[in-house]
N, C-alpha and C positions, 0 to 999 in steps of 0.2 A: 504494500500500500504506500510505503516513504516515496520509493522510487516513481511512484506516479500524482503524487501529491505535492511532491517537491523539488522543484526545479533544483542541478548544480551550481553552484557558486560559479563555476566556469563557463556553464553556457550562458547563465545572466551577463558575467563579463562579455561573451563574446556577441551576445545581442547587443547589447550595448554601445558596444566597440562598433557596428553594425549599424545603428542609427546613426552613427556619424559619418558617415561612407557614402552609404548607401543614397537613390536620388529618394527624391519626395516620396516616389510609391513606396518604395524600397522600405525606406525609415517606419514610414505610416504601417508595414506590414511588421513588421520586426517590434515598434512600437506596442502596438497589437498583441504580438507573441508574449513579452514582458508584462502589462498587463492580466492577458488570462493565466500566464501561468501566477504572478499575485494571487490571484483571484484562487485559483485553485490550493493556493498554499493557505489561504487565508480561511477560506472554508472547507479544506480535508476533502475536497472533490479532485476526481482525475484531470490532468492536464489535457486528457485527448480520449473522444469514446475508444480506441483501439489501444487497449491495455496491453497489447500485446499475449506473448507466451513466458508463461515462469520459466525461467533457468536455475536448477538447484546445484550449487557445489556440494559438495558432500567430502568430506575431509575426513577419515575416523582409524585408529589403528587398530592392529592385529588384538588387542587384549578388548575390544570393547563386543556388548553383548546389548543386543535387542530384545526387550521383553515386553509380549503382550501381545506383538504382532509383529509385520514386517517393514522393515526403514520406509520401503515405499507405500506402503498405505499410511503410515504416519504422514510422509511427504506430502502425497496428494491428500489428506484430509486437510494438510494446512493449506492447502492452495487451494480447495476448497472453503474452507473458512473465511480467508482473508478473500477473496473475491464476494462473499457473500455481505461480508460484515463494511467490507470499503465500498458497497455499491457498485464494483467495476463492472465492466461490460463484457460480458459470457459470451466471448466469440473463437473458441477454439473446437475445431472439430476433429470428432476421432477417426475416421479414412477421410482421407482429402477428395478419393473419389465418388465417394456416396454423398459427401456434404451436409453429415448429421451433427450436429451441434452438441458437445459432450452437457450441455446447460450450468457447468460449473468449473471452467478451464481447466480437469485436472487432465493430466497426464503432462504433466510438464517436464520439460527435457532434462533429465537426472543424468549428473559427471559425478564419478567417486573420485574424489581427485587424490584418495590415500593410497 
């Protein structure tokens, strides 16, 4: 939910940086950008309806133990949750050929990265 409720310190600079550049349209769009993302930091709404797709690092070593269930249904209930509870927008689908909308983004792309 941060990551879409809250713009980087760095891309604010670089909008920024950007209105000074940029012509009239230019600014006036960039302008714009700065604004709704306020806006969205200001009231805990997403910056953009396309929340995208979760990406989970997963870092854990050889002596650690899962109890109760499996890392990945843990995973996906939290990206479950946090898409439910941040209002984000449920637009991930499970075959890309069928076009069926999972109605809760899970299966997010899981890297064990230990």
């Amino acid at each position: 939910m941060e990551a879409n409720f809250n713009l980087g310190a760095d891309v604010y600079a670089a909008l920024n940086a950007g209105i000074g550049t940029e012509d009239a349209l230019g600014a006036e769009v960039l302008r714009t950008l700065v604004e709704n993302a306020e806006l969205a930091r200001q009231e805990q709404v997403a910056l953009c309806q396309d929340t995208g797709v979760v990406v989970v690092f997963v870092d854990i070593g050889q002596q650690v133990a899962v109890t109760g269930g499996s890392l990945s249904e843990a995973i996906n209930e939290g990206v479950r949750l946090g898409y439910e509870r941040g209002f984000l927008w449920q637009s991930v689908v499970n075959d890309p050929n069928e076009r069926r909308n999972t109605r809760d983004n899970t299966r997010p792309i899981f890297w064990n990265t230990g």
